[in-house]
C-alpha positions as a printed Julia matrix, in Angstrom:
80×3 Matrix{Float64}:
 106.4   86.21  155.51
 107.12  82.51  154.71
 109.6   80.19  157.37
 111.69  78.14  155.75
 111.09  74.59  156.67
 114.75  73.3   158.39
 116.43  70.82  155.99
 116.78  67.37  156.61
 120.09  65.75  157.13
 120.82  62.54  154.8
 120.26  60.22  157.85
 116.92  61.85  158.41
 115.67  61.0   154.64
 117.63  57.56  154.45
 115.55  56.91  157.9
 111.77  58.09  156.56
 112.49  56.08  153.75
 113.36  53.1   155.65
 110.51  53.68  158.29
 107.83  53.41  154.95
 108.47  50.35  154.51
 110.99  50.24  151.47
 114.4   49.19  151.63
 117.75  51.1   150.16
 120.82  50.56  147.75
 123.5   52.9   147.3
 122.32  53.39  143.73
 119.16  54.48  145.13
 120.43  56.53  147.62
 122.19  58.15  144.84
 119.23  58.44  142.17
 116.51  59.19  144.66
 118.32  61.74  147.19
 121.45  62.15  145.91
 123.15  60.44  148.49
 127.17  59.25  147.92
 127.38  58.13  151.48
 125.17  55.7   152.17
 127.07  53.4   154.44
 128.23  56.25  156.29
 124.87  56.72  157.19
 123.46  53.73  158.16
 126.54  53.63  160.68
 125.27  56.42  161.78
 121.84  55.48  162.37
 122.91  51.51  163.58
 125.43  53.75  166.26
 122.12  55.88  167.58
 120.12  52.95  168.5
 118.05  52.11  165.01
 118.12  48.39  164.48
 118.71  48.14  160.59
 118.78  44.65  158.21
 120.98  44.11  155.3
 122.08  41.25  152.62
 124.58  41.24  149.94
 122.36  40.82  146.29
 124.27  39.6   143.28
 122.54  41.19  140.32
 124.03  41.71  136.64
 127.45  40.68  138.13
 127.34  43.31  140.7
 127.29  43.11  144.45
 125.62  45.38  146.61
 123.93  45.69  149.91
 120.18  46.2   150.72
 118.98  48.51  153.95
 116.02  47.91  155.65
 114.06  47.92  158.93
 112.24  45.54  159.72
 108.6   46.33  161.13
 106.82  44.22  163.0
 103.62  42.77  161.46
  99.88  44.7   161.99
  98.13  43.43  164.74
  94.5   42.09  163.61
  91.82  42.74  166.08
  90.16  39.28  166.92
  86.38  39.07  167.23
  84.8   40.18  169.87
């Protein structure tokens, strides 16, 4: 018998996708996940603690926000 894997909620995915590294539109939100409420859900996540970027972009005449997290740099190991 197989278990089902539980399902992620939209603020779960919107957060792995933010925690690789990438940042978020709505239109990718919608494209990639199919995700209406994006906004909604970075409240969400900003409201629990998650510290979460965003700018305004102006492109083709449109204006939209950009999500992301920002990460701090890799440490390098100095010589020994």
């Amino acid at each position: 018998m197989q278990t089902r894997q539980p399902k992620q909620t939209y603020s779960q995915i919107i957060m792995a996708h933010l925690m690789a590294g990438k940042t978020i539109t709505n239109m990718q939100a919608y494209d990639e996940y199919a995700i209406t409420c994006l906004a909604q859900r970075i409240s969400e996540l900003r409201a629990s603690g998650v510290s979460i970027d965003d700018e305004i972009v102006t492109q083709n005449g449109k204006r939209f926000k950009r999500y992301w997290i920002d990460q701090p740099a890799p440490q390098t190991v100095q010589g020994v």
